[in-house]
N, C-alpha and C positions, 0 to 999 in steps of 0.2 A: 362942175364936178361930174366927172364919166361916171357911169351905171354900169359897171358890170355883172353880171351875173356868177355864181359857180358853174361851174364844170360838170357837177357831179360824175365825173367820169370815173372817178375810182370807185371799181365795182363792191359791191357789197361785200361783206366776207373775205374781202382781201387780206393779207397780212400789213400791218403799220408797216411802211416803208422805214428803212434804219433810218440812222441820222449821227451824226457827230459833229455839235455846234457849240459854238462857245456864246456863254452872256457875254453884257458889258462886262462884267467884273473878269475876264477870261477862263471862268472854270466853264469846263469841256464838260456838255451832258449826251446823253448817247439814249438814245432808245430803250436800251439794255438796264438803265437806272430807275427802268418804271416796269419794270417785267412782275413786279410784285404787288402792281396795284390791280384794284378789282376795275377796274375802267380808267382808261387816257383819253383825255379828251386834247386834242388839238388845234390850237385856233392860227391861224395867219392872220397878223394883224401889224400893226403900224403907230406913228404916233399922230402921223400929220392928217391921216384920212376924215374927213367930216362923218363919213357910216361910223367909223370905228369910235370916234370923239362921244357920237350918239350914244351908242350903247354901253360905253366906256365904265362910267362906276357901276352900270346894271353886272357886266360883265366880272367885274373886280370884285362884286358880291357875290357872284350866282358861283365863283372859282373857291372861294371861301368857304361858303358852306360845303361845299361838294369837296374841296381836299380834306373837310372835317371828318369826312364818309369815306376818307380811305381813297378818294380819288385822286390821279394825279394829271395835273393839270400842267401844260405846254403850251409859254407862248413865242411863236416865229415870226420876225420879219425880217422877207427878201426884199426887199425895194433895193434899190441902189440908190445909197446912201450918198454918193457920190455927189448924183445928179439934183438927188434930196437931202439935202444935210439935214432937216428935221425929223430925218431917222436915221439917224448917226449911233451908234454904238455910244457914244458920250450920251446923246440925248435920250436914245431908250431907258439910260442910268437915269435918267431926271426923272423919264413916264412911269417907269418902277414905284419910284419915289411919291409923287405928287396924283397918280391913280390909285398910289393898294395896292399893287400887285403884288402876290404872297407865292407866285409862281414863277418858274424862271423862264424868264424872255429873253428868246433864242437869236442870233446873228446869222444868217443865213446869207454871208456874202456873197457865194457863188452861183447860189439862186439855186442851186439842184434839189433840195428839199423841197421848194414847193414845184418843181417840175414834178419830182418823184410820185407827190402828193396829188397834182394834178390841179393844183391851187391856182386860181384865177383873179382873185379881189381880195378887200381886205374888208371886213372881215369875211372870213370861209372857215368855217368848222366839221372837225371829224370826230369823233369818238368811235374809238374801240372797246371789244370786250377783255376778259381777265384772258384771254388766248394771244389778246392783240391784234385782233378779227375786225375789221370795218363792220359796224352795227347801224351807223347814221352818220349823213355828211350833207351840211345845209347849211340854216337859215339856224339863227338864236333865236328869232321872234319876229312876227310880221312887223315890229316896229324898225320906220324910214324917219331921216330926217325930213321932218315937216309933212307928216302923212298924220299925226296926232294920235297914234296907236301907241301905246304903254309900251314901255322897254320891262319884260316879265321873264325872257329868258324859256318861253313856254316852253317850244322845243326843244329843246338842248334838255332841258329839265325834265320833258316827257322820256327823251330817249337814256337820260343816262339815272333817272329811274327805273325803268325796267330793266337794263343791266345792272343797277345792284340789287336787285329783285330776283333777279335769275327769270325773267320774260322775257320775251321777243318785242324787237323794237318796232314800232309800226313799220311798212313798207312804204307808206305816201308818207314825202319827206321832200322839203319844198328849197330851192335855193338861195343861197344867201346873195343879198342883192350889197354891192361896196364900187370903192373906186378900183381901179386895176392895181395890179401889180406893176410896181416900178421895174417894166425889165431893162437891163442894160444892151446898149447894139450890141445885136446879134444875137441874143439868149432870151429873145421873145422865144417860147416852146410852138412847136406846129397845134397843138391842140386850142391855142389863147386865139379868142375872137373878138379882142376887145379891140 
């Protein structure tokens, strides 16, 4: 299993980069469908990754509670499905199903959203404020597979409390450690070091 790291390269305060993807089920969700939430959070994630498998129902809870608060919740994966058919658009329909997930998971065939994003592994999370401003982009929790650390969601949960608080999100902000992103030849991005 490769260890990637994030990127963290998209700067703080950025604007959400747009987006126009479709779920499995083919409705088309845009950026623009979440302009009225008090926080988006972002994850890039996968079905077949071992980090993601980890943290998986932690995840499918921590999105729950938080769409209850008005949050809205995105999830992407670029992998190339191709080369991976256990992230197939059929099979993301199944991880929907057999995870909880209460949010829509995105198809990202072309891969240009998580270039855009600056997305590196799976899982890598961002959250924006009600502006759609980068406030935090990391790690969900110091828990690895096989490190014995509780899947708690701390981080993500620190940061996207103090945006619906109207706080500032701490500045040390640690990155999400996953497998890489499945790129297709030729659309590894210049920024991926994996």
């Amino acid at each position: 299993m490769a260890r990637t790291p994030s990127t963290m390269m998209l700067p703080l305060g950025a604007k959400a980069p747009d987006f126009s993807l479709p779920d499995p089920f083919r409705r088309v969700w845009t950026l623009a469908d979440f302009e009225d939430a008090p926080a988006l959070l972002v994850a890039f994630i996968c079905n077949h990754c071992p980090f993601v498998k980890h943290v998986r129902a932690g995840f499918a809870q921590l999105a729950r509670e938080y769409q209850e608060r008005g949050v809205a919740v995105v999830g992407v994966s670029s992998n190339d499905f191709e080369a991976y058919p256990d992230d197939s658009p059929e099979a993301m329909a199944e991880e929907i199903r057999t995870a909880g997930y209460t949010f829509p998971y995105l198809v990202d065939e072309s891969q240009q959203v998580a270039r855009d994003y600056r997305a590196a592994c799976t899982p890598d999370f961002f959250v924006f404020d009600r502006a759609q401003q980068l406030v935090y982009r990391g790690q969900m929790d110091g828990s690895r597979p096989g490190n014995e650390v509780p899947v708690t969601g701390e981080d993500l949960r620190r940061a996207l409390d103090a945006v619906l608080e109207g706080r500032p999100v701490a500045d040390e902000q640690r990155p999400s450690l996953g497998c890489n992103i499945k790129w297709k030849p030729g659309r590894e991005p210049e920024y991926f070091k994996g």
